[in-house]
Each structure stands twice: as C-alpha cells, then as structure tokens.
N, C-alpha and C positions, 0 to 999 in steps of 0.2 A: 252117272254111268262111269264106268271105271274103263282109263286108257288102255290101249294094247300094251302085252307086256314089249313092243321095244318102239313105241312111241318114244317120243325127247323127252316126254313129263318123266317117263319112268329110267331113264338116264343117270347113269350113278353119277355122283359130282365130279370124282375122279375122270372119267370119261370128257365129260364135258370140258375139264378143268386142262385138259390135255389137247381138245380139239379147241378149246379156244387161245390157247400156248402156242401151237402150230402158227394159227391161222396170224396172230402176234406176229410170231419171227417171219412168217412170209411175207407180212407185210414191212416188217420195221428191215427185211433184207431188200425187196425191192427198194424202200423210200431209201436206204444205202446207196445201190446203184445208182439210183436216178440223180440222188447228188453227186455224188461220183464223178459223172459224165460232165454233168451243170457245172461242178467245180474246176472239171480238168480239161474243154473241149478247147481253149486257147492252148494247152499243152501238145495236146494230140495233134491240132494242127500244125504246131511248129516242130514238129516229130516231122510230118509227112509232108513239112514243105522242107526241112533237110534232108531227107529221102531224095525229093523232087529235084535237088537243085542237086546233089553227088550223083546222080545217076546221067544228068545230063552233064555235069562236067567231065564224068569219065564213064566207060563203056564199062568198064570192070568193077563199078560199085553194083549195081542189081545183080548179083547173082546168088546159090544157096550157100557157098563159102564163105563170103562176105558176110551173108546174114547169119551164118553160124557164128562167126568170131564175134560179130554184136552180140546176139544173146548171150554169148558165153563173158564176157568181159560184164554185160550190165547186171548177170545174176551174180556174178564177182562182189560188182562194187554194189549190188541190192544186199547182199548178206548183213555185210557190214554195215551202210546207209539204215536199215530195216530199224537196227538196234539203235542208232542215232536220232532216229525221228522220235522216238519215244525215250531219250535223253532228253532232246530238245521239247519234248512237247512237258517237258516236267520244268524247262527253264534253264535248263542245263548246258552243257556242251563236253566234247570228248574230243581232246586230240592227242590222246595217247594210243587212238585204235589203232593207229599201224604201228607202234612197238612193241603193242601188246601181242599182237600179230608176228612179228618178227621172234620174239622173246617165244611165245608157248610151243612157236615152229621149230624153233632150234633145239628147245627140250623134247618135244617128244618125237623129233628124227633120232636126235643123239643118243633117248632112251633104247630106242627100234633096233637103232644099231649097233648099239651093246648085248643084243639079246632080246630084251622084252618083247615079247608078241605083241602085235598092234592094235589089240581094241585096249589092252591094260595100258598101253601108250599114249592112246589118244583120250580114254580116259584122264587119266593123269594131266593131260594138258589142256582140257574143258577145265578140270576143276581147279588149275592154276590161271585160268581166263579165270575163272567167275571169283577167283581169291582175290587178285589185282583189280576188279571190276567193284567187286566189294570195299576193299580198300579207298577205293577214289570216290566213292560213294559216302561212306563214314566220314570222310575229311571233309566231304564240301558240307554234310548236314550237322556234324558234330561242332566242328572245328569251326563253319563257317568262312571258309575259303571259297572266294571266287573260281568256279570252275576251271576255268580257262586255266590259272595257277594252277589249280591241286592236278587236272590232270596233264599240266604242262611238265610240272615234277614227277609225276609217273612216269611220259614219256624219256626222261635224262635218265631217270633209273633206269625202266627195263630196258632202253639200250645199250647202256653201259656193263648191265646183268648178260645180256645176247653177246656181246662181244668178248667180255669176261668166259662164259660159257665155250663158247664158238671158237675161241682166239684169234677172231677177223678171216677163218676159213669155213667152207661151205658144209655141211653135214649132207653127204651123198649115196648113193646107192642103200635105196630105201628097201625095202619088201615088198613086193607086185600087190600082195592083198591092198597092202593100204592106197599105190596108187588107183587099183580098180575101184575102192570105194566113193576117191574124192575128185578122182578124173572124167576129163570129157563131157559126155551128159550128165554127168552126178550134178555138175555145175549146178547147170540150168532147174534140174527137179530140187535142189538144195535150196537154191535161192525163190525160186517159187512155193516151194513147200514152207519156208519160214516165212513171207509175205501175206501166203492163203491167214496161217495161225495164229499170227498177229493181228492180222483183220480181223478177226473171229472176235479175237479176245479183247481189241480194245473197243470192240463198235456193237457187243452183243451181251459185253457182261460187267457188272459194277467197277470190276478190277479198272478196265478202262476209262470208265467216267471219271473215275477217282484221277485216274492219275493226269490225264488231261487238266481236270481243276486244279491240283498243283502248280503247274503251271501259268492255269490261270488265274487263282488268289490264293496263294499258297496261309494268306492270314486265316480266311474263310475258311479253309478247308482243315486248316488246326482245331480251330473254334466250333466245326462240329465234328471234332473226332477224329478224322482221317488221318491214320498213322501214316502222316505225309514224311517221314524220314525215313522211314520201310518204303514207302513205295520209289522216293528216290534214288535209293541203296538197290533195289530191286532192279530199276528202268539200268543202271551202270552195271549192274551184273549179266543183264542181259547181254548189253550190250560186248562187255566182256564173250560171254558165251562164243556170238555170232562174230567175234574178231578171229577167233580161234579156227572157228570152221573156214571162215572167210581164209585163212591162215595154211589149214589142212589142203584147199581147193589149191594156196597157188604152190605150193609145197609139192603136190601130188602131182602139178604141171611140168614142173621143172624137173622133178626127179632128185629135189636136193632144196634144204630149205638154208636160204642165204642171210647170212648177218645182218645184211642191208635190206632185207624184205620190205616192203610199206613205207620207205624212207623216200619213192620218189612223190607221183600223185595220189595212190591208193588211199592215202588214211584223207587227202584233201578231196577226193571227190566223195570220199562218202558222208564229207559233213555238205558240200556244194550240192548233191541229189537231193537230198530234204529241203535245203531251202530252195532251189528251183523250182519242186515241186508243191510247192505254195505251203510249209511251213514256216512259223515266224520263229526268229528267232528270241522272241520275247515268252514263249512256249503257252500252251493253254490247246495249240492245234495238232492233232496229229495225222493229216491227210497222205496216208500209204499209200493208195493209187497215185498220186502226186509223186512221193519218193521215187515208184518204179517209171514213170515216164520221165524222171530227171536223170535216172539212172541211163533210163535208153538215150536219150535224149546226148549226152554225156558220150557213152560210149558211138553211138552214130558220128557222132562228129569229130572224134579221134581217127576212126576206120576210115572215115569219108577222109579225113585230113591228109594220112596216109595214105592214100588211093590217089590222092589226088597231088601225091608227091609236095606239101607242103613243110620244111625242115620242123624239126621236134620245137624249135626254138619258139618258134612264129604257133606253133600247136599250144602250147602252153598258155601264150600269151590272149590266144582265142580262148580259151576254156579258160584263161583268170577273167577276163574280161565278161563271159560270160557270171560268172562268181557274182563278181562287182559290178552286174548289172540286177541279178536279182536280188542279192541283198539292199541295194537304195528303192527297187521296190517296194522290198518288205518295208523301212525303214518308212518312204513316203506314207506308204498306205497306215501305217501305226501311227502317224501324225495326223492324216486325215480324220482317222477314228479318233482320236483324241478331240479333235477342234468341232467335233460335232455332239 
C-alpha cells in the first residue's frame, strides 16, 4: 500500500535534513544556556550581592541614573573585553588595546576635522585597528614572540604615533553625525550587539571550536590541519576592530578624542573582565557570558565606589585587588587540574 503523498516516508531529504538542523541548534542552544547559567550562577550572585550591599550603604545607588551609567561604562569595557576573551581563549593576551584605542581615535577625529565625512573616517580608522591588530598578530606566530612583549611594543609605538599625531592636544569639535552614531545608547546596543555575534559564532560554528583548541593544544591542532596562525592573526584583528569601536564610543562621549585616551584603567579592565569571568589565562576557554558579568561586575563597583564617596585611590586599589584575586584563582584551579 503506497503512503500519503505528505506522510514522512514521502518527505524529501532536504526537508527532513532541515527539520532535523533546526531541531540540532535548538537543542545545542538551550544545552548553551543551561551551561551558561551552571558556569556563571557564583557570578550573578556576587553581581547582586554588590548591588545589595551599595544600595544599602547609600540611598542614591538603586535608582535608573545610576543604572544607566552601569550599563553604559560595562558595554564600554564589554566592546573591548569581547575581543580579549577570544585573544585569550587562543593563549594570548593584548595590552596594547587601549593605544590602539587612543591612536585610531586621534586619526579619524583629526581626519573628520580636516573635512572628511564620517563614515570615510571611521572607516579608515577600523581598518587601521585591524592593520595594527594584524601586525601583533604576525609577530607573535611568526616571530614567535611572547605576547605580552610583541604587544607591549605596539603599545610604546602607537602611543608615541598618537602623540606625534595629536602633538599632546585634544582633537575637538567633532560632527554631530558621528557623535549620534557612537553616543548614549549606541553604547549599550554596540556592546551587546558584538557579545550576541560572537556567541553565535564561537558556540555554533567550527570557526569557534577551532579557535578555542588553539589555545588549548596548539601542537594538536597544527597536526590536524588547523591553520592555527590565521586563526591567531584573526582573534588580534578582531580584537583590534573592537578597540577602535570601543575608541569611537568614548571619543563620541567626550566630544574630542584625547591623546591620553585608554592610558588610565580602560585597556586594564578589559583584560581583568575575561578573567573574572572564569577565562583562563592559559586559553583553550572562552566563556562570554562570564566576560559580560565581569564587565558588570567591574563597572557596579566603580559607580557604587563613587556613590559611596570612596577616593579614586582606594577605587583602584579595590578593583587591582579584585584582578589579583581572580587570577590565583585561575592559577590554583590550573594546578589542581594538573595534579589530578
């Protein structure tokens, strides 16, 4: 007896081949989440037991101001952190991001305000990120340079390039377009829109698997194939990229992009957010939802420190301390796995 024509028997394979694709990513995206939460809920609590404790020490921490200037500072430093995590999760490290940041800011203000219209501007200063991003990249897989070096020598260059540039004064009164594009809520949907894309891409497609093993046996992953010097070169352009934007947002706030840009904490907290957020710095992991509660995490206890009237000095000192609490963390727990 012959099936109906739209029984399953009679189901073209494509069809099937598509309904059973779906039903894959919905799954492999929930089993995401659910680790997610499993990996991050020690996080989340010490999120909302900082919350807890600034809102009782001051009347003027819970309100939507205060939580505006959070979001806005932790999509800041998520921009940046974003590209970091997937530096580190390759082995790596970047602390040239806030020159690099300072440097592309200075050029494509100075460009804007000699004339050039602002998307030819900001073009030009993405693709001088991703040149220097590139750069730092080539050195440490070619060259064979300790990260930390190659791009501790990018950052003396492009500072020294920003100052050269700039001549140690500020490049000011911008063009309204560009501030509307990188201002205010641009923030927050910039820094979330780069965190969604990157989820996507390192938890949904080979590119990400790859580049995670990288980091975690960079021998293995030569030995079948994995052009692991491309994807290194790759993770630091990225990373570049998001300095840049990161760059445009605080460029766009101030109204004038300053020589000293990223020279205070900005380029240190965004290597401090990945590893709070339970990245190692021995790379192989790259836990994003982790980044963005380091990030908040980070930026809560700045606002709360300030709200709560404690001098910059003693702020600092709380947030290195914090630093130098998660890293022996990481450090113990890398030992522990080792001895087992």
């Amino acid at each position: 007896m012959n099936s109906p024509p739209h029984s399953p028997a009679n189901q073209s394979s494509p069809q099937l081949a598509s309904s059973t694709g779906k039903a894959l990513l919905d799954h492999s995206l929930f089993a995401l989440v659910r680790q997610t939460v499993r990996q991050s809920w020690g996080l989340i609590a010490a999120l909302l037991l900082l919350v807890l404790i600034f809102s009782l020490a001051s009347p003027y921490f819970f309100n939507t101001l205060v939580l505006e200037r959070v979001l806005t500072n932790a999509s800041f430093t998520l921009i940046m952190a974003t590209g970091m995590t997937l530096v580190i999760a390759t082995g790596g490290i970047d602390v040239s991001v806030g020159a690099i940041l300072a440097l592309t800011s200075m050029v494509t203000a100075t460009l804007m305000i000699s004339g050039m219209p602002v998307l030819p501007a900001v073009a030009i200063g993405l693709m001088l990120g991703a040149l220097i991003g590139a750069i730092n990249g080539t050195v440490i897989s070619f060259l064979k340079i300790q990260p930390f070096i190659a791009t501790l020598a990018m950052l003396s260059l492009a500072r020294g390039l920003t100052l050269i540039i700039s001549d140690g004064a500020p490049a000011s009164n911008l063009p309204e377009s560009f501030a509307s594009l990188f201002k205010g809520e641009s923030v927050v949907y910039l820094g979330v829109g780069v965190l969604i894309l990157t989820m996507l891409v390192m938890h949904t497609t080979r590119l990400g698997i790859q580049i995670r093993a990288v980091g975690g046996n960079e021998t293995t992953c030569f030995i079948c194939g994995v052009r692991v010097n491309a994807l290194r070169i790759g993770a630091y352009v990225f990373q570049g990229l998001l300095a840049v934007l990161a760059g445009f947002t605080l460029t766009a706030s101030f109204d004038s992009a300053e020589p000293t840009a990223g020279l205070s904490t900005e380029w240190l907290e965004a290597i401090a957010a990945p590893i709070i957020g339970g990245n190692t710095m021995a790379g192989g992991r790259a836990r994003l939802f982790g980044t963005l509660m380091g990030c908040l995490i980070l930026a809560t206890m700045r606002s709360g420190l300030n709200i709560s009237g404690v001098p910059t000095a003693w702020q600092q000192v709380a947030i290195g301390g914090i630093i130098v609490g998660a890293v022996a963390l990481d450090v113990l727990s890398q030992r522990k796995r080792g001895q087992r």
